[in-house]
C-alpha positions as CSV (number, residue, x, y, z in Angstrom):
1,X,11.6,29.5,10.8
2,X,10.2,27.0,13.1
3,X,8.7,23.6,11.6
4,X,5.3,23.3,12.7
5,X,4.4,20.4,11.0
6,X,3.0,21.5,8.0
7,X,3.9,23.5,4.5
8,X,2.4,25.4,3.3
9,X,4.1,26.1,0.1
10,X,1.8,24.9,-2.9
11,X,0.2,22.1,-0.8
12,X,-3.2,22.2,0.8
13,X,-4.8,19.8,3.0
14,X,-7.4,18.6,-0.2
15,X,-4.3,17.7,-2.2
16,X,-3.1,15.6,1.3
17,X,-6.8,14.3,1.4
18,X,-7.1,13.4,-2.0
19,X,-4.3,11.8,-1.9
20,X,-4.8,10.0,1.1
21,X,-7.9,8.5,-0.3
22,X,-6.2,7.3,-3.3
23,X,-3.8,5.3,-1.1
24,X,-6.8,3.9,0.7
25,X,-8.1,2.8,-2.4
26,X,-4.8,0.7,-3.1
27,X,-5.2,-0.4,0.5
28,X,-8.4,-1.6,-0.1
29,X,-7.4,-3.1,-3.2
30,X,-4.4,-5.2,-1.5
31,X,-6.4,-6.1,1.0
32,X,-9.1,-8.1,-1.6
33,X,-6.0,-9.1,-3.4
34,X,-4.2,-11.3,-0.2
35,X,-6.8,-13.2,-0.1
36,X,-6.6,-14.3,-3.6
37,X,-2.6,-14.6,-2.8
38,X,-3.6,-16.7,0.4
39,X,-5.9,-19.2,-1.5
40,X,-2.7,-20.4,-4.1
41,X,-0.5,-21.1,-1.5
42,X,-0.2,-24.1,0.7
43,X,-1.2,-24.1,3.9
44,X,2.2,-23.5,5.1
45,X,2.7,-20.3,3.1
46,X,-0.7,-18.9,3.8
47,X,0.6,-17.4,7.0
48,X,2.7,-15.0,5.1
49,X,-0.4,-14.1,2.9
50,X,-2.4,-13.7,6.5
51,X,0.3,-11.5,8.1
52,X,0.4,-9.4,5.0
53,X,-3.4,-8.9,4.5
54,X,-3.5,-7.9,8.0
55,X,-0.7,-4.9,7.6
56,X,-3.2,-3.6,4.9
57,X,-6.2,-3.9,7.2
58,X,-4.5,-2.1,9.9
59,X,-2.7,1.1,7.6
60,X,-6.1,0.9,6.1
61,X,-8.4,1.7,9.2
62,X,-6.0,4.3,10.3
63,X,-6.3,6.0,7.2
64,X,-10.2,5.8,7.4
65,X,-9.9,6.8,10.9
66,X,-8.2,10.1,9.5
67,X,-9.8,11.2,6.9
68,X,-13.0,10.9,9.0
69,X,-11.8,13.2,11.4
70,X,-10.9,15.5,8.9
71,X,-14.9,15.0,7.3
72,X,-13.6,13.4,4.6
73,X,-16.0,10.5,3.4
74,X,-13.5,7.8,3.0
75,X,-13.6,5.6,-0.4
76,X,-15.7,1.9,-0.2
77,X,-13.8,-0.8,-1.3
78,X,-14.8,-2.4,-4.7
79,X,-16.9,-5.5,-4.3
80,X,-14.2,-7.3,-6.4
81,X,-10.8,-6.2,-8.1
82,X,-9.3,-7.5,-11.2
83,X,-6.5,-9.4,-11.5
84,X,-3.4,-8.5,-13.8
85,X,-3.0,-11.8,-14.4
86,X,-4.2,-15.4,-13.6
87,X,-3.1,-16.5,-10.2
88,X,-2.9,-20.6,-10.7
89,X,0.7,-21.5,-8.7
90,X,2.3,-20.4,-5.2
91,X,4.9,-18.5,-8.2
92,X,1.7,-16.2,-9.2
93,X,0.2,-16.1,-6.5
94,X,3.6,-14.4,-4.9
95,X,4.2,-12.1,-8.2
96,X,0.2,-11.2,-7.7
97,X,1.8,-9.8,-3.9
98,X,4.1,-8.0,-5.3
99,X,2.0,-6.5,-8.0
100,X,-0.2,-5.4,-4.9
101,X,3.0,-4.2,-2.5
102,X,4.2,-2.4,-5.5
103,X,0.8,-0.1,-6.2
104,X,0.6,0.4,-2.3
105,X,3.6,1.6,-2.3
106,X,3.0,3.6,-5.7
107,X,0.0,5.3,-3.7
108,X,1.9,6.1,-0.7
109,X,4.7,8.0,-2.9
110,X,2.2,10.3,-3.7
111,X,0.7,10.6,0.3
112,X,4.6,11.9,0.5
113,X,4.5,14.4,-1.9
114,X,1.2,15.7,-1.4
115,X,1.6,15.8,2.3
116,X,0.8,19.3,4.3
117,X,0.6,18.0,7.7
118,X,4.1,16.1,9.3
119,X,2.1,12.7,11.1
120,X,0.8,12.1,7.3
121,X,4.3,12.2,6.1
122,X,5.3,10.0,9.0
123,X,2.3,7.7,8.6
124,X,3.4,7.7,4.5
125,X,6.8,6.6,5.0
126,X,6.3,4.0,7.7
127,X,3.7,2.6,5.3
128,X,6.2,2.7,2.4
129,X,8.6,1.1,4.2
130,X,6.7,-1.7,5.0
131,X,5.1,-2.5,1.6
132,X,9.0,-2.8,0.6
133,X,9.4,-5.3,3.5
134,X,7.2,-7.1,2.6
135,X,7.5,-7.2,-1.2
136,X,11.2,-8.3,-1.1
137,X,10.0,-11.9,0.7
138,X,7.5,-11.6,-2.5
139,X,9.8,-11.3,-5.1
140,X,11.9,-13.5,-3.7
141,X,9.1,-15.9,-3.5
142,X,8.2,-15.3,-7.1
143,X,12.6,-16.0,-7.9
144,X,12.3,-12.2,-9.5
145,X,15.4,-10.3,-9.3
146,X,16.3,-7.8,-8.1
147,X,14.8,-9.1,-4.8
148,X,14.9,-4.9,-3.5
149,X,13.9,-1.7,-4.9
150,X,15.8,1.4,-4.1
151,X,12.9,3.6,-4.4
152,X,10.0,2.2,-3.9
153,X,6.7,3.5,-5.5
154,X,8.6,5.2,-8.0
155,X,8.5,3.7,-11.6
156,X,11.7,2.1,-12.6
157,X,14.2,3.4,-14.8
């Protein structure tokens, strides 16, 4: 049987859509978040924060771009998020990155398994590969070991 792109097993395109929204949500969310990463750093580190913040901002507009084409109304960002934990050194502020890296990539673990159509699953595992880019330079800005995840997104143990 040819692949088409798409399964249709026990999947449906409002799982894939749901799920996709909840992953924009976490975009949103990390989005807020690097610029609360951004203000504790110095000046020097801040471009990492930038370069970060920006990732989210553009996997985030191609999700909204999707989901509107499939009449989906895409989830607002929150005016404000809470924090896990006070961010008052360049240390939190690069734990409170991979905090945010980590749910990203928690979110797009379920894009991946809720996935009917093939360019979501593509779009899914480009975008979880890039939150575990970016969240090793994090951890190893925060001195946590390990420094890499094997399976990113999925909880540890």
């Amino acid at each position: 049987m040819a692949d088409d792109g798409s399964d249709q097993g026990t999947l449906d395109e409002a799982s894939e859509n749901t799920a996709l929204s909840e992953a924009l949500a976490a975009e949103h969310a990390a989005v807020w978040g690097y610029g609360v990463v951004g203000a504790a750093l110095d000046a020097g580190a801040q471009a990492a924060a930038a370069t970060s913040e920006v990732a989210h901002r553009d996997v985030r507009d191609r999700v909204v771009v999707l989901l509107a084409g499939r009449d989906v109304d895409p989830v607002d960002a929150e005016g404000a998020y809470a924090l896990p934990f006070p961010v008052l050194s360049a240390t939190d502020a690069a734990a409170l990155a991979v905090v945010l890296e980590d749910g990203v990539a928690a979110a797009w673990v379920r894009v991946l398994d809720q996935s009917v159509e093939r360019s979501t699953r593509e779009l899914a595992v480009a975008a979880l590969s890039a939150t575990e880019v970016r969240a090793v330079a994090w951890r190893t800005a925060a001195g946590r070991t390990p420094t890499t995840n094997a399976f990113p997104g999925l909880p540890a143990g």
